[in-house]
Structure formats: C-alpha cells, structure tokens
N, C-alpha and C positions, 0 to 999 in steps of 0.2 A: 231613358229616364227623362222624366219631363223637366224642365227648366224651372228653379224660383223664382218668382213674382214679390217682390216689395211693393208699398207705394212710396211715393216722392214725397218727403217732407215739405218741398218747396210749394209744389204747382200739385199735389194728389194723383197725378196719374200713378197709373199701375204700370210698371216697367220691370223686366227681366233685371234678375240679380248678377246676373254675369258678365253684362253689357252694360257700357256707359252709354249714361246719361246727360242730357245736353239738357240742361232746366233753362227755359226759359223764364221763370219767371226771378230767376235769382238773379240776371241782368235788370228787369224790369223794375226790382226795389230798390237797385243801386241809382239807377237811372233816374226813379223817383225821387229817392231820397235827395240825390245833388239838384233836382228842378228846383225843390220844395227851399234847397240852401239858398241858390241862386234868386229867388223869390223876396227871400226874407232879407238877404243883404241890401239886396237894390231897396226894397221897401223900407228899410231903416238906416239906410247908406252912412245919413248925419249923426245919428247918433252911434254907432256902429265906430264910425271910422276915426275917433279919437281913442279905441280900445286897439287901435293898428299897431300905435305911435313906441317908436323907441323909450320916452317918459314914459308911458302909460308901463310896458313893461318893464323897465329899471324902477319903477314907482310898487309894481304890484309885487314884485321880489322884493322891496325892503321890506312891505309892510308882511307877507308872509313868516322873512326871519324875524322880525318884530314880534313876532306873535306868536313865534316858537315852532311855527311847519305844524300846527294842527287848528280844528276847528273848535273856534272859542266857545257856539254853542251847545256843542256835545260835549264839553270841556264841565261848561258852568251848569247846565241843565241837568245829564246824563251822568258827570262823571267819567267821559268815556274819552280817551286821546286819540282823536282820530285824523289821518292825516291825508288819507284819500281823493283825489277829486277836488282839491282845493282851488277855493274862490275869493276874490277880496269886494266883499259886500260892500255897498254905500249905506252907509245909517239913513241919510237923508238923500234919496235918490237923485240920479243922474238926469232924469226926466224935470223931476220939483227943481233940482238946485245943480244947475250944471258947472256952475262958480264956484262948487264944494268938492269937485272932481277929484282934484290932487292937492285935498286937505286932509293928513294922516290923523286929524280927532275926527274924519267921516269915515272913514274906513277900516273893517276889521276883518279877519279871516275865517271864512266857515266853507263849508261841503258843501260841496254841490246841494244836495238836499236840503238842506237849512237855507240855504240861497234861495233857492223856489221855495220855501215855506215861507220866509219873512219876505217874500216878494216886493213891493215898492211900497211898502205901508209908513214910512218914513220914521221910524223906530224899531228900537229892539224887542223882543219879549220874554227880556230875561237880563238882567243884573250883571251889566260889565262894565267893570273900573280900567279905564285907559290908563296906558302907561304914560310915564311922565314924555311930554314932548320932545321929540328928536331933529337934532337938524338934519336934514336930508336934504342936499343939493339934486335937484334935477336936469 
C-alpha cells in the first residue's frame, strides 16, 4: 500500500505522513522574529528602557486597578468590558512629553488594539472623565 503524502504548513514541501518531519523553516521564523526584536530594542534602547524600570511597573499596575482591569475605550465607545491584552496608553505621548511619563492624569488603560489605533496622536478619541486624583507613591 503506497504511503500518504501531506504538505508542510510551514515550508510547502510534500512529505510522508508517517514520518517526521524536521521543518526547517519553523526555526527560521523564530530566528527571525528574535533578530527583528533585538533590532528594534537597540534601535530605541532610550526610550524603551524607562518601560524596564521597577516604577514604571508598580506605576502601570496602579493605574490598571485604577481603572477597573479593562479597556476604557471599548468601555466608553463600544460598550464592551474588555480586559484582554491590557496597555496603559499616554494621552500625551512619551515621545512629545517625556516629563508626563509617571503623570496618572496622562495615562489611562486600553487593549492592545486601541493602543495602536490612538497611536501618538496626543489625544483621545472619545469622551473620558478621569477619576478624581490618587496619591500614588512611587
């Protein structure tokens, strides 16, 4: 009886079903993918590496529970409680205003997704009332 034939999701060869396969090419996108990291950190090292910092994360957990563990503009836009993939956005970027970094009236919590949509435009685009100021020692 003759042998089954697939092909490889990875790389498209056509390889026996009964026998492993050794893809090379699912090395190759790992390998990729960490060049492409290593790239982008050295390339942005400075701004990058105040997102390392112990404040930066006892900073990005307050404002998270601050703001209830979802994203505010799926909240206020959509309607929708999402709590997935959470990000603590700068209203007014880190880029424009680096002195606003670990100001909790600049920063509020959204998805991933809404993070890349409202990108560095240094506003919101949509209707959100902060809460009344918190002390937060850092």
């Amino acid at each position: 009886m003759p042998t089954r034939k697939t092909i490889c999701s990875q790389c498209g060869k056509i390889v026996e079903e009964d026998k492993d396969h050794e893809c090379s090419r699912k090395d190759d996108k790992r390998l990729e993918y960490n060049r492409k990291k290593r790239e982008y950190y050295h390339k942005n090292k400075e701004t990058l590496k105040p997102l390392m910092t112990k404040r930066w994360k006892d900073f990005r957990a307050h404002i998270i529970k601050r703001d209830g563990t979802h994203c505010q503009r799926c909240f206020v836009k959509f309607g929708i409680i999402n709590s997935s993939q959470l990000q603590v956005h700068h209203i007014k970027s880190r880029i424009h205003y680096p002195e606003l970094m670990f100001d909790d009236q600049n920063v509020i919590t959204l998805c991933k997704t809404c993070n890349i949509q409202l990108g560095i435009n240094d506003e919101l685009d949509f209707e959100f009332e902060m809460k009344e100021k918190e002390d937060f020692m850092l």
